[in-house]
PAKOLDREN-765764 format. One record per residue (C-alpha): x, y, z; residue number from 1. Coordinates in Angstrom, 3 decimals. Layout:
<<X,Y,Z>,NUM>
...
//
This chain:
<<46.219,39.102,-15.586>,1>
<<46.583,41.851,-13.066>,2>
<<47.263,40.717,-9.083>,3>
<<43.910,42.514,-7.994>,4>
<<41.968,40.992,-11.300>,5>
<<43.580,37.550,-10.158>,6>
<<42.244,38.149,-6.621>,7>
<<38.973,39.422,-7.509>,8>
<<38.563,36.222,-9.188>,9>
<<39.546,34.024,-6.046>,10>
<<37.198,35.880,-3.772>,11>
<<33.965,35.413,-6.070>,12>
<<35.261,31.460,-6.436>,13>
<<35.467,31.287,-2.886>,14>
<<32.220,32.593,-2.229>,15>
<<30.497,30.976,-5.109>,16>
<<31.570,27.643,-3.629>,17>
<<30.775,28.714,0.141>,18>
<<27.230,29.843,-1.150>,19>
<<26.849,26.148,-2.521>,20>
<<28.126,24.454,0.616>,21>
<<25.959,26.697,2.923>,22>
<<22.767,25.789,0.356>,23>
<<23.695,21.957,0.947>,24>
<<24.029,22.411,4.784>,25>
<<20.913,24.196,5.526>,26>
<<19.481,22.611,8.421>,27>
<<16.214,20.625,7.314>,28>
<<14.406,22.347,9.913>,29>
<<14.490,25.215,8.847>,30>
<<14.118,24.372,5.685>,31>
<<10.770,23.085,6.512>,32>
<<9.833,25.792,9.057>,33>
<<6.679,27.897,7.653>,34>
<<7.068,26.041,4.297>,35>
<<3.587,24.460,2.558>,36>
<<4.060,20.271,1.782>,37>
<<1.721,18.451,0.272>,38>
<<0.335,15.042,1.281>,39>
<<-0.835,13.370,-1.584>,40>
<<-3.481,10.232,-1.343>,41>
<<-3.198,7.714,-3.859>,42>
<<-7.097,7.312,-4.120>,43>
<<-10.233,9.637,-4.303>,44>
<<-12.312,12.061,-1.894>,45>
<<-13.796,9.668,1.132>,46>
<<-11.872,6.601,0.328>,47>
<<-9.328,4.844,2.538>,48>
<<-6.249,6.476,1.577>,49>
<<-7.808,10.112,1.954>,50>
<<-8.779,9.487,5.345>,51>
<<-5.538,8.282,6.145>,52>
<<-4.353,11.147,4.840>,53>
<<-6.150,13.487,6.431>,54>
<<-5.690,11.949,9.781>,55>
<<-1.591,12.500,9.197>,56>
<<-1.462,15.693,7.343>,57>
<<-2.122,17.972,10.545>,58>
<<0.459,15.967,12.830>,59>
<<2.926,15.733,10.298>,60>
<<2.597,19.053,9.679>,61>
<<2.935,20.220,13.028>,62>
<<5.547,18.040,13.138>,63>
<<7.868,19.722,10.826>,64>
<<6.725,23.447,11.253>,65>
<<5.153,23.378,8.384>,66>
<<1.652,23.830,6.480>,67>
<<0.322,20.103,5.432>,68>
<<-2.448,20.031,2.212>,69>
<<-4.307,17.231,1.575>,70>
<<-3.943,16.625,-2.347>,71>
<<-6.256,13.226,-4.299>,72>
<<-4.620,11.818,-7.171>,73>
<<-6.916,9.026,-8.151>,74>
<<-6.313,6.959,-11.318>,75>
<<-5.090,3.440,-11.870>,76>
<<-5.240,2.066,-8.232>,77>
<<-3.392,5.068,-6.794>,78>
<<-0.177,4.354,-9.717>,79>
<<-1.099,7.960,-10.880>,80>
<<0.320,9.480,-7.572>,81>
<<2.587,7.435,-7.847>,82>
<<3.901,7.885,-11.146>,83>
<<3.679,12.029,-10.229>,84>
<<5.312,12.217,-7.237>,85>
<<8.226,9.690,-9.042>,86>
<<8.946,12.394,-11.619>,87>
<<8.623,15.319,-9.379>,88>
<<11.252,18.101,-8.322>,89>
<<13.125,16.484,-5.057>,90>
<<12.102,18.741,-2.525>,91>
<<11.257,16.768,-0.151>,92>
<<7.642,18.764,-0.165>,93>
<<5.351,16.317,-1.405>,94>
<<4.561,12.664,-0.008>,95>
<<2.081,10.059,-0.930>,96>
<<0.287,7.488,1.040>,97>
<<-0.424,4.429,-1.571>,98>
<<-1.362,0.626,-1.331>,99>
<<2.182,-0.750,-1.481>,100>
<<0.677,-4.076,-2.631>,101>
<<-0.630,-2.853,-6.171>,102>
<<2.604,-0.834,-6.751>,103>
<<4.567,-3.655,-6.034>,104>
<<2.645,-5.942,-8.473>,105>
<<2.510,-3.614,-11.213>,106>
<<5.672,-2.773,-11.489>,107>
<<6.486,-6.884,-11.211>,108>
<<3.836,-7.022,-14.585>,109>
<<5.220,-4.590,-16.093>,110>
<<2.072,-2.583,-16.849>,111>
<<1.397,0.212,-19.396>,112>
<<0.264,2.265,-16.723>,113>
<<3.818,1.979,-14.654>,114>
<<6.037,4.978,-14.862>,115>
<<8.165,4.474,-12.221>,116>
<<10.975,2.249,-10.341>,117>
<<10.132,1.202,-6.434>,118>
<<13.682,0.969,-6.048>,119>
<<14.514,4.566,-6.690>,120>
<<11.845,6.097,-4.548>,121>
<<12.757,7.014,-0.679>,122>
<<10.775,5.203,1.558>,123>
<<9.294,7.129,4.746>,124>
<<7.855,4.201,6.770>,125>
<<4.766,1.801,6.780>,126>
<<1.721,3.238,8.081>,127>
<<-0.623,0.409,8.521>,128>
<<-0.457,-3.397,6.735>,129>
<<-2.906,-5.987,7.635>,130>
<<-4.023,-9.525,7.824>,131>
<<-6.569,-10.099,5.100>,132>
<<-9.367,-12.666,5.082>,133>
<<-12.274,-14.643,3.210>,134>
<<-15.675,-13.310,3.650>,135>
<<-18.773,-15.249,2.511>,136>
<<-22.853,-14.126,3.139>,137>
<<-24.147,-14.863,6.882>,138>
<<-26.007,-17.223,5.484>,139>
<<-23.734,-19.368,3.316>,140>
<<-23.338,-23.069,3.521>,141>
<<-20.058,-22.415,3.545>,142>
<<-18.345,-22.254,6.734>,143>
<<-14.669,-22.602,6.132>,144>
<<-12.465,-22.570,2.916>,145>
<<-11.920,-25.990,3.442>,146>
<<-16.041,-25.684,2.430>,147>
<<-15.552,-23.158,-0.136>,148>
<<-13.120,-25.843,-1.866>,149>
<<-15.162,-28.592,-1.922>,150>
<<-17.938,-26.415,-3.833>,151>
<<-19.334,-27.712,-7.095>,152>
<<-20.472,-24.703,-8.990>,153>
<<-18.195,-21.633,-9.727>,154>
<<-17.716,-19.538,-6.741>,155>
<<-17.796,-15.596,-7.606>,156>
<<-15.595,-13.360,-6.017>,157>
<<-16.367,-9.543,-6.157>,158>
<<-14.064,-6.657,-6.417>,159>
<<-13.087,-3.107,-7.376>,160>
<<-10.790,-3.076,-10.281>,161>
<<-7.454,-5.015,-11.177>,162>
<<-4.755,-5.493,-9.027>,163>
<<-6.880,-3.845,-6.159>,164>
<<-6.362,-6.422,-3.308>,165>
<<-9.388,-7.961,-3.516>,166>
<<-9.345,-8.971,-6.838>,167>
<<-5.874,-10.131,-7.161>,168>
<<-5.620,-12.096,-3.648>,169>
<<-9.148,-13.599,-4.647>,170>
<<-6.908,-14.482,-7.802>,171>
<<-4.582,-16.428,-6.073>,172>
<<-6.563,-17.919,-3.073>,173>
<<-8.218,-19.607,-5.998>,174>
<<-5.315,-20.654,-7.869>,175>
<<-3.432,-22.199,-4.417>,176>
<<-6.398,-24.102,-4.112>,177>
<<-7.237,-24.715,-7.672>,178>
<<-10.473,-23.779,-7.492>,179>
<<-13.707,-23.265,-9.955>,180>
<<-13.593,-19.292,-9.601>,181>
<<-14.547,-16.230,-11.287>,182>
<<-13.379,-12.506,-10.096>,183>
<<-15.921,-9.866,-10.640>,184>
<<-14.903,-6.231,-10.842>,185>
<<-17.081,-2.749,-11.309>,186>
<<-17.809,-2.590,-7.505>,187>
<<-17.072,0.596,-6.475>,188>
<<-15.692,0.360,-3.010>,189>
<<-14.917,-3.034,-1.583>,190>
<<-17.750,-1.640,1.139>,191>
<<-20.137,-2.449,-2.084>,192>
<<-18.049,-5.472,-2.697>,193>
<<-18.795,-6.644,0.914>,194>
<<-22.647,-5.922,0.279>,195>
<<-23.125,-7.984,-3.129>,196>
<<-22.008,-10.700,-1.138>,197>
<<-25.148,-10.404,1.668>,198>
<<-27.548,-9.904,-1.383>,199>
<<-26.102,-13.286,-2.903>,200>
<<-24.741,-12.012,-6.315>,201>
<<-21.450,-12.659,-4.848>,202>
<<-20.308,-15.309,-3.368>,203>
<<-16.920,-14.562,-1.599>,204>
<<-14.746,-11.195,-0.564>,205>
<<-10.907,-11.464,-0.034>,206>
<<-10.454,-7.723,2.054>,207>
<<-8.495,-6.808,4.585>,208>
<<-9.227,-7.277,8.478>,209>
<<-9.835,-3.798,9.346>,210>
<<-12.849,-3.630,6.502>,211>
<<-14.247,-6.977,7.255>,212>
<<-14.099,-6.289,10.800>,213>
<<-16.791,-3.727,10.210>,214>
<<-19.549,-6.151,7.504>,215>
<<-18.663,-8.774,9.892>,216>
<<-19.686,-6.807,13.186>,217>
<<-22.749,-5.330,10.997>,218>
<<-23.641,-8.827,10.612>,219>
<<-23.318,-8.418,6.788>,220>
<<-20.753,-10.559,6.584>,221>
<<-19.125,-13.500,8.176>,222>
<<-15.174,-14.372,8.165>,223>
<<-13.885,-18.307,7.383>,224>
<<-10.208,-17.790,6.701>,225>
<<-7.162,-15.151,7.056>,226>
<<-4.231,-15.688,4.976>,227>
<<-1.118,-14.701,6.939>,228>
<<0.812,-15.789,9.471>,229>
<<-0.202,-13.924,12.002>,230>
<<-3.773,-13.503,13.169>,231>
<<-5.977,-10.428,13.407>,232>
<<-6.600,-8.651,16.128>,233>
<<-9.932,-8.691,15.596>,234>
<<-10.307,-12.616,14.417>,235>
<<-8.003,-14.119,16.921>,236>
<<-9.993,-16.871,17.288>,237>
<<-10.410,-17.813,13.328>,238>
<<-6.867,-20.068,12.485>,239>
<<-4.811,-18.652,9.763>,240>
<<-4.682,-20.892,6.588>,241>
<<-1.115,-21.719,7.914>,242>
<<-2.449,-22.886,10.761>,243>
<<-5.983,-24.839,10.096>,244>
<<-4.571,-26.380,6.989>,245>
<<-2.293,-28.684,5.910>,246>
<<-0.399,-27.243,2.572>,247>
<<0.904,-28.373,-0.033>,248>
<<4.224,-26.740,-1.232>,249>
<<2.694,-25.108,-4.383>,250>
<<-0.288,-23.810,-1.728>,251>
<<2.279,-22.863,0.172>,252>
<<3.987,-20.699,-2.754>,253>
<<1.025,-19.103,-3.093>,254>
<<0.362,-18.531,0.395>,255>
<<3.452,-16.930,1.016>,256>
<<3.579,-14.696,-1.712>,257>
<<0.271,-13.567,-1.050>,258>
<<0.543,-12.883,2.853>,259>
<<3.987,-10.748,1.968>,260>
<<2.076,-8.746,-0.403>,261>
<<-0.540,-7.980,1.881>,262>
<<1.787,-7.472,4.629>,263>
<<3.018,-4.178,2.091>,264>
<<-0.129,-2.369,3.357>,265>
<<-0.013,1.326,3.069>,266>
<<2.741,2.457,2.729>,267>
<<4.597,6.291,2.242>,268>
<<7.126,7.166,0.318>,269>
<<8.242,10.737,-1.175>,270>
<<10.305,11.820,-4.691>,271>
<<13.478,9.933,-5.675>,272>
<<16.982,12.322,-4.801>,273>
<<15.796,14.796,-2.209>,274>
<<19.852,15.539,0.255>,275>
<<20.558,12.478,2.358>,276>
<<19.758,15.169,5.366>,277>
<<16.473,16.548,4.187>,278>
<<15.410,12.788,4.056>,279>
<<16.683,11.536,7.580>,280>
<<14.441,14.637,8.846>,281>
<<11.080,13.856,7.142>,282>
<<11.650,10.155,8.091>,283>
<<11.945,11.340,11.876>,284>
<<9.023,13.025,11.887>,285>
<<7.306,10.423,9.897>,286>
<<8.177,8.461,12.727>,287>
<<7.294,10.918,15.374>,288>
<<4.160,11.057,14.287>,289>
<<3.080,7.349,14.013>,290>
<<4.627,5.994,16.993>,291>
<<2.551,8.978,19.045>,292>
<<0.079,7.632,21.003>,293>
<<-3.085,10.631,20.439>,294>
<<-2.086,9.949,17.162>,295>
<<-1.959,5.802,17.218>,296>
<<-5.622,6.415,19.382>,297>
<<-6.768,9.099,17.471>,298>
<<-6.661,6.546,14.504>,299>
<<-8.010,3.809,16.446>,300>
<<-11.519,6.013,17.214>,301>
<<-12.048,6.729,13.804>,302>
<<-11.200,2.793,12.355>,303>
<<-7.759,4.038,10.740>,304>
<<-5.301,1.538,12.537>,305>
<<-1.447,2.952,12.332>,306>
<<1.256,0.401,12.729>,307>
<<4.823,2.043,12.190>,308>
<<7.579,0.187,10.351>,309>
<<10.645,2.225,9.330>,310>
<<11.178,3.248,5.749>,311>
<<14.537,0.920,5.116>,312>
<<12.177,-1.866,6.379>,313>
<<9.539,-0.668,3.979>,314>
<<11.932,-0.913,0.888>,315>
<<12.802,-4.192,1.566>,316>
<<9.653,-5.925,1.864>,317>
<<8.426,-3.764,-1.108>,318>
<<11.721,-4.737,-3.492>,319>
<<11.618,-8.930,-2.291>,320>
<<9.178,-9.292,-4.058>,321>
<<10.355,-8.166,-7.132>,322>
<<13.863,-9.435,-6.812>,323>
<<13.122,-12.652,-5.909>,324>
<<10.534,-13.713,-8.774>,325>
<<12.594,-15.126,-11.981>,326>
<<10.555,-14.187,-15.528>,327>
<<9.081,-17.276,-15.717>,328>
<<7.018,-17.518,-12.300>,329>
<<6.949,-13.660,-12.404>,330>
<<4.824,-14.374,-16.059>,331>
<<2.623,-17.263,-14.442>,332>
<<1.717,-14.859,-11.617>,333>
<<0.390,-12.205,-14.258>,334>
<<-1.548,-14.422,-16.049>,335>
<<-3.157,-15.512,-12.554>,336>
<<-3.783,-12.004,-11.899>,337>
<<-4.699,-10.308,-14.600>,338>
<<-6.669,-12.923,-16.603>,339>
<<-6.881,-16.881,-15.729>,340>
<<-10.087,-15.343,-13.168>,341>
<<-10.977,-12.051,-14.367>,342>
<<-13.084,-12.781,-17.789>,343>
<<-12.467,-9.771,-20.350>,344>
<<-9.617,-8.080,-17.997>,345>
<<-7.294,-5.998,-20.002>,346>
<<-4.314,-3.672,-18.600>,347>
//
C-alpha cells in the first residue's frame, strides 16, 4: 500500500474513533436541551398516576431544558407501560410513573401479561409510597379489625381489578388473619370501591392513606386499622396493626410482606441501557424536582403527596421482594392473591 494510501487510512480511523468518543461524551445537558421527553403514566386519563404525571411533567421538564408530554398507557394495572418503555430505544427520553407494588408482584407470579425484568430497568427515584389502611361503612358494627375478625358471616372486600392494591392487600389481610373473606373486583376506581362500602354492598376497603383520607373526611368512610409500621400522617392517632396487636409469626409474615409492598408506592423508572452519564443526569433532576418545595406544596394543594427516595433505594426495595421469596412461599402467595379470595379470577 502506498505511504499516503496508508495515511489516509489512519486519519479516517482516527477520526472515526474520535467521532465515537465525542458521541459518548456529549454532555447530558445538552443532550436534553430543546429535546421533547415523554412522561408516560401507567394508568388512564383522570386517574392517579395521570395526575401525578401531570403535576411532574412541567418541572421536570423545565428541569432538563426540555419539552415534557404527558403520554397514558393503560392496560393490565399500568404493566403495559411498563412492558413498552422496557423494550424501548435507550434514550433516556421516555419515563413512566407506575404502582411499584403490582409490578413487583407480577413479575414474582410470573404472569402472562409480564414482559419485562425489574432488575434491568434504571430506577429514577420514589415519588410517593404510603401507609395503607382498612376502611369499613360509618355505620358498621365493626370498629376495629380485631371486630372485623371476630365476624361470623363472610366479610366482602371491594376492589378494582387483580393485583391492584386493594384487592391483593385485602387478599392477604384476610389470609394473616384467616378470615371468612371474599374480594370483589369490577369497581372502577377504588373512589367507587370506597362508595359500595357506604351503600353496604361492601363490607371492607384496604386503600391507601392518601384516598381514605378523603371518604373518611367526607364522612363516607371510617378507618379501623393501617398496616405498616409507621403511621399516617393523617391517622396518627389509629395504632398500626404492629402496634394494637399482638402477632403471631405467620401474621407477622404476612404483615411484613404486605407493608414492604405497599411501602413500593409509585415509583419511576425509565428504559433499561441508556450511558451511565445520561442516567446520573435525569436522576438529578428527578431529584431536583421532588425535593423542591413549590413542587412538594404544589402537590400537597392538589392531594398528590411527593415523598423522594433515590432510585438505588428504589431498586432495592422493589428487587427484596423478589429475591428473597423461595418457589414454594413465592407459589402460596399467588394462590392467596390471585384466587384463594377472588372467586372466578383468572390471569
Amino acid at each position: 500500500m502506498q505511504s499516503w494510501l496508508r495515511g489516509a487510512c489512519a486519519l479516517l480511523v482516527v477520526a472515526v474513533a474520535l467521532a465515537s468518543v465525542g458521541a459518548r461524551a456529549e454532555d447530558p445537558a445538552a443532550y436534553y436541551r430543546g429535546k421533547t421527553f415523554k412522561f408516560i403514566a401507567g394508568g388512564g386519563v383522570g386517574g392517579g398516576y395521570d395526575a401525578y404525571a401531570r403535576l411532574l411533567a412541567p418541572h421536570l421538564g423545565k428541569a432538563l431544558g426540555a419539552t415534557a408530554v404527558v403520554e397514558n398507557q393503560p392496560g393490565a394495572g399500568g404493566l403495559a407501560g411498563l412492558n413498552r418503555i422496557y423494550v424501548s430505544e435507550p434514550s433516556g427520553l421516555q419515563v413512566l410513573i407506575l404502582n411499584g407494588g403490582a409490578a413487583v408482584l407480577s413479575q414474582l407470579f410470573e404472569l402472562q401479561s409480564v414482559q419485562y425484568d425489574l432488575a434491568k430497568l434504571e430506577y429514577l427515584a420514589t415519588v410517593s409510597s404510603s401507609p395503607w389502611l382498612v376502611l369499613v361503612a360509618p355505620n358498621s358494627p365493626y370498629a376495629s379489625l380485631k371486630d372485623l375478625l371476630a365476624a361470623k358471616q363472610t366479610v366482602r372486600w371491594s376492589a378494582v381489578g387483580l393485583i391492584d392494591g386493594l384487592s391483593d392487600g385485602a387478599s392477604m389481610v384476610c389470609e394473616a388473619f384467616a378470615m371468612n373473606c371474599k374480594v370483589v373486583m369490577g369497581y372502577k376506581s377504588s373512589s367507587e370501591a370506597a362508595l359500595a362500602i357506604t351503600r353496604g354492598e361492601m363490607d371492607a376497603l384496604y386503600v391507601s392513606d392518601t384516598s381514605a383520607n378523603n371518604y373518611v373526611k367526607s364522612g363516607s368512610n371510617k378507618a379501623i386499622a393501617q398496616v405498616s409500621h409507621r403511621r399516617s400522617q393523617f391517622f396518627a392517632d389509629l395504632p398500626t396493626v404492629f402496634e394494637g396487636m399482638s402477632l403471631t409469626p405467620e401474621q407477622s409474615y404476612w404483615m411484613e410482606l404486605r407493608s414492604t409492598v405497599d411501602a413500593l408506592g409509585r415509583i419511576l423508572v425509565t428504559t433499561p441501557g441508556i450511558p451511565a452519564d445520561r442516567l446520573a443526569y435525569l436522576q438529578a433532576a428527578v431529584k431536583k424536582v421532588l425535593t423542591d418545595p413549590a413542587v412538594v406544596d404544589e402537590g400537597q394543594r392538589t392531594q398528590r403527596y411527593v415523598g423522594y427516595e433515590d432510585g438505588e433505594t428504589t431498586r432495592k426495595r422493589a428487587l427484596s421482594v423478589i429475591a428473597s421469596t423461595p418457589a414454594d412461599q413465592k407459589a402460596r402467595i399467588k394462590d392467596v392473591v390471585t384466587k384463594k379470595y377472588v372467586p372466578g379470577a383468572g390471569q
